[in-house]
C-alpha positions as CSV (number, residue, x, y, z in Angstrom):
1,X,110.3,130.0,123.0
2,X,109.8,126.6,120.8
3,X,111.0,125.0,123.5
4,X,108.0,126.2,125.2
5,X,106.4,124.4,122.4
6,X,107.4,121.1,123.2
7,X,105.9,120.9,126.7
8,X,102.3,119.6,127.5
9,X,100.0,122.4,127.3
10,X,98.0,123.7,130.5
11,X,94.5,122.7,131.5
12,X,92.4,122.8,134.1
13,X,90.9,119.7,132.9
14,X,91.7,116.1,134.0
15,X,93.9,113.9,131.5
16,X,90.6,111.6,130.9
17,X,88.0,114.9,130.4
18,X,90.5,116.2,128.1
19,X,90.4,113.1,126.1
20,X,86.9,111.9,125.9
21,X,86.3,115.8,124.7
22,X,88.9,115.1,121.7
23,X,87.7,111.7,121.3
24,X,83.9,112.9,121.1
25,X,84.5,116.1,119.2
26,X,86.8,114.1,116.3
27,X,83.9,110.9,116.1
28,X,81.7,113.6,115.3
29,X,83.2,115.3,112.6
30,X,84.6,112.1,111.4
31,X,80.7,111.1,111.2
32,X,79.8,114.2,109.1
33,X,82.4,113.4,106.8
34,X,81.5,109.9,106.3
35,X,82.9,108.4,103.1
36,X,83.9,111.3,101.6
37,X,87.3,111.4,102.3
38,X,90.2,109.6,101.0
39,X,92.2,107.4,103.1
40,X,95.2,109.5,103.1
41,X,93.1,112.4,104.8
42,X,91.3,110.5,107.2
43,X,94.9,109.1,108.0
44,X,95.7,112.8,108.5
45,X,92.7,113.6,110.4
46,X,93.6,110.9,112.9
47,X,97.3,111.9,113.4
48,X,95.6,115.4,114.1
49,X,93.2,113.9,116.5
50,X,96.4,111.6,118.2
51,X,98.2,115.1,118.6
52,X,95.1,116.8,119.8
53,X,94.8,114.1,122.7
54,X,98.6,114.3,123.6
55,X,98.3,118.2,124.0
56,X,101.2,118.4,121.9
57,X,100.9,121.4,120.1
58,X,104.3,121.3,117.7
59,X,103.0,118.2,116.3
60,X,99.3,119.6,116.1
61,X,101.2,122.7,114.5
62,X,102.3,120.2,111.6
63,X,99.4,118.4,111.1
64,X,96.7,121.5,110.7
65,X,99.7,122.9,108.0
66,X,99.8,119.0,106.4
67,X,96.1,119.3,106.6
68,X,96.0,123.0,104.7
69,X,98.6,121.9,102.0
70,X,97.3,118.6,100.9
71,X,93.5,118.8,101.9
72,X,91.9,122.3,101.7
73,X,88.7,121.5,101.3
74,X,88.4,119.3,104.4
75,X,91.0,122.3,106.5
76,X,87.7,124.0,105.9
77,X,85.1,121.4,106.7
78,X,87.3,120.9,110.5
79,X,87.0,124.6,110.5
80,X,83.7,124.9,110.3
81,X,82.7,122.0,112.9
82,X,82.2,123.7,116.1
83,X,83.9,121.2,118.6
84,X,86.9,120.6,116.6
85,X,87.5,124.0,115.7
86,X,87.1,125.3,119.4
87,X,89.7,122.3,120.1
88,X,92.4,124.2,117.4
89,X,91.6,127.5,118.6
90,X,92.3,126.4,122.3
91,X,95.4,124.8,121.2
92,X,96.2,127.7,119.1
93,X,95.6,130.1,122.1
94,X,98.6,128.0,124.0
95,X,101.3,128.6,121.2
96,X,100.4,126.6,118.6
């Protein structure tokens, strides 16, 4: 099974709709946030984002936990925007 974990997750979407949909649904949340977070977060954001756009959910996995741990307040911010957490929940739905 977390072998299963390792491979590229299914879509029906092209490569480049899959991206500009990460792409657009991280620049907005990263808008909202603005300057309110710390480098070290944003730089945790963006790994999330990187993951997101490989479709590599074991790496995704690690991130939303790094995310939870050092960052709770913006875990709940992402989980409150609507296109980024639609993007976890679809991820989630494929064995995150």
């Amino acid at each position: 099974m977390d072998e299963d974990r390792t491979k590229p997750l299914p879509t029906t979407e092209s490569a480049d709709e899959h991206q500009e949909r990460v792409r657009a649904a991280f620049d907005d949340f990263g808008a909202k946030l603005g300057d309110r977070v710390s480098p070290e977060a944003r730089a945790t954001v963006d790994s999330l984002r990187d993951a997101a756009l490989e479709k590599d959910a074991a790496s995704v996995r690690g991130h939303v936990d790094a995310l939870k741990e050092r960052h709770g307040w913006l875990w709940e911010e992402l989980t409150a925007h609507p296109r980024v957490a639609a993007l976890v929940n679809e991820l989630a739905l494929f064995g995150l």
